[in-house]
C-alpha positions as CSV (number, residue, x, y, z in Angstrom):
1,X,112.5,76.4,-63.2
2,X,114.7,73.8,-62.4
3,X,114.2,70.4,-64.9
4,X,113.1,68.6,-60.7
5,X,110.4,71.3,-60.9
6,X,109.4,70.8,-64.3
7,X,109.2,67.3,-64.0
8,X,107.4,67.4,-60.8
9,X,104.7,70.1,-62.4
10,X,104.2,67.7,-64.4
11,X,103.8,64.8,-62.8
12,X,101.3,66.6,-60.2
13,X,98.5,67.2,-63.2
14,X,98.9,63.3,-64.8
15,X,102.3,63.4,-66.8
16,X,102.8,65.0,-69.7
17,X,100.7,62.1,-71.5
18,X,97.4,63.3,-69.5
19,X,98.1,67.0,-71.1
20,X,98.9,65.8,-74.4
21,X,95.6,64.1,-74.6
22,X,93.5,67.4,-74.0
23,X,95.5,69.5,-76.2
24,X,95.0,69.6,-79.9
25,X,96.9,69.0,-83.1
26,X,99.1,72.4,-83.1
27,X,100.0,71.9,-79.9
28,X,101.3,68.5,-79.6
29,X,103.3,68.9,-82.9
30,X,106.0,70.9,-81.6
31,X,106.4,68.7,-78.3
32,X,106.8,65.1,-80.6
33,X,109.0,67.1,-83.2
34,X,111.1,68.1,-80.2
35,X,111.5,64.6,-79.2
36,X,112.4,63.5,-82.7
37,X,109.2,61.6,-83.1
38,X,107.1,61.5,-86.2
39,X,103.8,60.6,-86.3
40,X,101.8,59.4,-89.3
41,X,98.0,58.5,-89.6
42,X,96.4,56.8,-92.4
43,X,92.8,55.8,-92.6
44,X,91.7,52.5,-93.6
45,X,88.3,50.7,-93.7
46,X,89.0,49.3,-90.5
47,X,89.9,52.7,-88.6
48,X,92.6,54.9,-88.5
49,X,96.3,53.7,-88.2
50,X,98.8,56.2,-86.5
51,X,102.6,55.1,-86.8
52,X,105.3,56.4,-84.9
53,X,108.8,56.3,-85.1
54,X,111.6,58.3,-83.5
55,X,114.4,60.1,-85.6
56,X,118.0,59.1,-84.4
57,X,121.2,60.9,-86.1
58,X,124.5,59.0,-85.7
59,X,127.8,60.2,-86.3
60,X,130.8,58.3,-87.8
61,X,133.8,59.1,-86.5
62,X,137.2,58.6,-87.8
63,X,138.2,55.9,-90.6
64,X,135.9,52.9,-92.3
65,X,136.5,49.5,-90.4
């Protein structure tokens, strides 16, 4: 499939969010981690906290300014 065909798969059942809602833990995992997103919960006694934040590598090139 072309990534037009993919994109437009997905877009005819609700996005990729819509199927990311109805799928469980093991499956989502491997889409965020593909995306360099990490997801942490943490429960409190006002309800559960999920942060998210997305890995981004940088390369230096060349010599210190």
């Amino acid at each position: 499939m072309t990534g037009l065909q993919v994109y437009g798969l997905l877009e005819s059942v609700g996005g990729l969010t819509a199927l990311l809602i109805e799928a469980d833990t093991k499956v989502r995992q491997p889409v965020y981690r593909s995306a360099g997103v990490h997801l942490r919960w943490r429960r409190t006694d006002k309800g559960e906290k999920i942060t998210a934040c997305q890995h981004v590598g940088l390369f230096r090139v060349g010599g210190g300014t």
